[in-house]
N, C-alpha and C positions, 0 to 999 in steps of 0.2 A: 412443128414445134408449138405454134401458137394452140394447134389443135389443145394438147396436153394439159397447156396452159388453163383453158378454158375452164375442162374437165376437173383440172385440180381446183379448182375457185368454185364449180358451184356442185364439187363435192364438201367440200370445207362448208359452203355455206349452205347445206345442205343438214352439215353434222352440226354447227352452230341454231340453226332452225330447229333441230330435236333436241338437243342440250337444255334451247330458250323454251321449249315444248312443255321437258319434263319439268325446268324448274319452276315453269309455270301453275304445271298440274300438282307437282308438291305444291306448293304456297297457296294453293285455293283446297287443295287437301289439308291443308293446318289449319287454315281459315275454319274450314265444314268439323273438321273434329273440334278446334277449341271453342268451334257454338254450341256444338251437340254436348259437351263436356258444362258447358257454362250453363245446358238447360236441368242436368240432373242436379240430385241434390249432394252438397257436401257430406261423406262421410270423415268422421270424425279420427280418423286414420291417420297413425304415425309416420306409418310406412307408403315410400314412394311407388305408386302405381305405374305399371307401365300403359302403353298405348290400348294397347289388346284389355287389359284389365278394364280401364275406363269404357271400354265400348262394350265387355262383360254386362260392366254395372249396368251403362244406357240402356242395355236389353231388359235384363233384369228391371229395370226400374219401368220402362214403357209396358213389361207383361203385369206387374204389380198395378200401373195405373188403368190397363185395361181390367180387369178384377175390378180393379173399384170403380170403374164404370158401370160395369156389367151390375155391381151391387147396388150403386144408388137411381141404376134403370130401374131395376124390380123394388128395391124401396119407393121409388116414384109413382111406380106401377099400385103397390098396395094403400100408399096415403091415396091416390085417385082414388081407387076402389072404396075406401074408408068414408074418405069423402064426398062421393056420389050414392054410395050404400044408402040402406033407411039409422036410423038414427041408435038402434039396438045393436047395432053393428062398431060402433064407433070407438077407439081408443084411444082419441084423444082428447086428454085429460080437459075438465070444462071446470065453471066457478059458478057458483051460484049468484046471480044477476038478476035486476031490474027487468033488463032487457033480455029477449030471446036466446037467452042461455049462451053468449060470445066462450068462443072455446082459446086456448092459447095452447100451442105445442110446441117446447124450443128442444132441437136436437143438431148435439155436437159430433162431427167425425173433423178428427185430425185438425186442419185448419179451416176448418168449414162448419158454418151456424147456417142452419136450417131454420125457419121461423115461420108457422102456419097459425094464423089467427084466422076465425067466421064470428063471424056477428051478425046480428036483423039490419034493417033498411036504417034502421031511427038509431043507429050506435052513437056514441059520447065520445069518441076520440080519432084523430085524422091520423092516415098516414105517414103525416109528416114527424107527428108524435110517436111511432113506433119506432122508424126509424132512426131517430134522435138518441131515445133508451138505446138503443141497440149499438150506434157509435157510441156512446158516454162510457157503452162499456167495454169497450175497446174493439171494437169491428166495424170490417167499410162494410157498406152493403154494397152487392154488386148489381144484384138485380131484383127489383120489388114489382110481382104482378097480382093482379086481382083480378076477380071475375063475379058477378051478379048470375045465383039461379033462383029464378022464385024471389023468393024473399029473404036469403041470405046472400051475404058477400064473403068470399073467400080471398084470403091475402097468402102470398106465397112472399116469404124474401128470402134470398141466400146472400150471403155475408162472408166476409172473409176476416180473419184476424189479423190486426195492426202489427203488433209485433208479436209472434210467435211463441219465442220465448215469457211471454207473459201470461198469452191464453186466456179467454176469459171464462165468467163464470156461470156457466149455461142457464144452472139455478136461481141464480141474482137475478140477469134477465126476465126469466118464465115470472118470478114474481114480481118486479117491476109491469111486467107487460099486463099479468091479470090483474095489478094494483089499477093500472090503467082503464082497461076495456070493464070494469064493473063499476 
């Protein structure tokens, strides 16, 4: 009889151990969808989504931002070329200057500013100066690098926008920035 006993207890605790299991594995499954859910972006939808829908969109939305990786690989790829090219090769727009012709190119996708400035060794304005225009007018900057060949220096910055809904105005910028670098 006590055999039984035994048997019934660490069967129960047994089915209590799978019970504790699965509610486990749900609860870190809510967890893992309502991050994945919190990393896409809100559409503007009335109508309640189900679970399966939200993980639709996620797909959808990570094959969309692979696309636009892929895109500002190969935009990346042609501004190097542009700017290691000879100089008749070049399409970004320049100002006429004192100095060795400093060029400024500002390009907007979605929430991202692009900002490629060259200038000669003996240039008239810092860094810190571009950057500055560039939050005044509503964007972080996220990463700003530069590199010396010869006798020009090349500035990369990408930036993000403040608040989205505001957007800034690519144009203002590009002339702000050659008001500066001339």
């Amino acid at each position: 009889m006590e055999n039984n006993n035994i048997n019934i207890v660490s069967t129960s605790s047994q089915k209590l151990d799978r019970k504790t299991q699965e509610k486990n594995r749900r609860i870190h499954l809510k967890y893992l969808y309502s991050k994945l859910f919190s990393l896409i972006p809100l559409h503007l939808s009335k109508e309640v989504l189900t679970q399966q829908d939200h993980v639709d969109q996620a797909i959808t939305f990570i094959e969309e931002l692979k696309e636009r990786v892929e895109v500002l690989k190969r935009r990346k790829d042609e501004v190097v070329a542009q700017v290691t090219g000879d100089d008749s090769k070049k399409s970004i727009s320049t100002t006429t200057c004192t100095i060795k012709t400093p060029t400024v190119k500002v390009r907007e996708l979605d929430s991202t500013l692009e900002v490629i400035l060259t200038s000669g060794l003996q240039k008239n304005f810092t860094l810190q100066e571009v950057i500055k225009i560039i939050e005044e007018e509503g964007a972080q900057v996220v990463t700003a690098n530069y590199s010396t060949i010869d006798d020009t220096i090349y500035y990369t910055i990408h930036a993000q926008v403040k608040i989205i809904r505001l957007g800034v105005d690519a144009s203002r910028i590009h002339l702000r920035l050659q008001k500066l670098v001339c």
